[in-house]
C-alpha positions as CSV (number, residue, x, y, z in Angstrom):
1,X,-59.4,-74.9,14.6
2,X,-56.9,-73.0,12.7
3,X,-54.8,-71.6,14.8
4,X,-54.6,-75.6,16.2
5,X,-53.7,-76.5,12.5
6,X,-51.3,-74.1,12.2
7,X,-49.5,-74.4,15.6
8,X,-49.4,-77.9,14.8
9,X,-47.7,-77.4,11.3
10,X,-45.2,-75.0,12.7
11,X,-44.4,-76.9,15.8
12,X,-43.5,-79.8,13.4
13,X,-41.4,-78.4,11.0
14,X,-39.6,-76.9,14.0
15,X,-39.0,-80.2,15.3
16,X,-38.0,-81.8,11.9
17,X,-35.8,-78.6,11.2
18,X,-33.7,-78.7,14.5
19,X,-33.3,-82.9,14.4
20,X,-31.8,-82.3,10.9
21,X,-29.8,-79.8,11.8
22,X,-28.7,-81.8,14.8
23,X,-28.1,-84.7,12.5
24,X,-26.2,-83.3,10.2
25,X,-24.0,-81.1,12.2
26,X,-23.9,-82.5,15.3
27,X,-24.2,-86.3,16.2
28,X,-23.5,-87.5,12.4
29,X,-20.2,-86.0,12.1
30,X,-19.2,-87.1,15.9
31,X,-20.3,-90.8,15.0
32,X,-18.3,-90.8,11.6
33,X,-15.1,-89.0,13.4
34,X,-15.2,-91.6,16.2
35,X,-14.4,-94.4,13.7
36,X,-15.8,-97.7,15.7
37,X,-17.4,-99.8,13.9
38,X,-20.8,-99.7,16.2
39,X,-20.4,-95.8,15.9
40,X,-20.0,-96.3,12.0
41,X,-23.1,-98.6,11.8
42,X,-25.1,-96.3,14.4
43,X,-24.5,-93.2,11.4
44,X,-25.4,-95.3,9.0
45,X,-28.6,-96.5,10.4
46,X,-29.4,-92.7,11.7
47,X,-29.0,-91.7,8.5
48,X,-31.4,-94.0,7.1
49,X,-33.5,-93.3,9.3
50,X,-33.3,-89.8,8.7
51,X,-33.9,-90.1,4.8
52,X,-37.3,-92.4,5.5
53,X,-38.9,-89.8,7.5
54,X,-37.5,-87.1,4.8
55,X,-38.7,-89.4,2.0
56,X,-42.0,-90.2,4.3
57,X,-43.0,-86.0,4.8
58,X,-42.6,-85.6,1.3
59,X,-44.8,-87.8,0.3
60,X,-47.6,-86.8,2.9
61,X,-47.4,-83.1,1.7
62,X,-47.5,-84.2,-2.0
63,X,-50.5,-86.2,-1.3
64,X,-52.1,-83.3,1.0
65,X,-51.8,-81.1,-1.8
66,X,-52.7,-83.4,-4.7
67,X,-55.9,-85.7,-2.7
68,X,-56.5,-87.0,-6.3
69,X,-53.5,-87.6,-7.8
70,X,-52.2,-91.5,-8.0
């Protein structure tokens, strides 16, 4: 059951670590250097979509660690 957790945890923030890193230094920059406006709009929602499930993980590890709190 542990080792499940564990693999689970890893294999996640492995996932979460390489799509931000190919966000940010890979299709962002592309999308912002193209300069059309559906490849301006496409950065902007990608990067607002990045930001919810940034904002969303933080707030599932707070509450993880903190059950009680709020």
């Amino acid at each position: 059951m542990y080792a499940t957790k564990l693999t689970l945890i890893l294999l996640g923030a492995l996932l979460y670590l390489f799509g931000t890193g190919w966000w940010l230094a890979w299709l962002g920059p592309d999308l912002l250097s193209t300069g059309t406006t559906e490849a301006l709009l496409g950065a902007f929602a990608g990067t607002c979509v990045w930001l919810l499930i940034s904002f969303g993980l933080a707030i599932h590890i707070i509450k993880t660690a903190r059950p009680t709190a709020g």
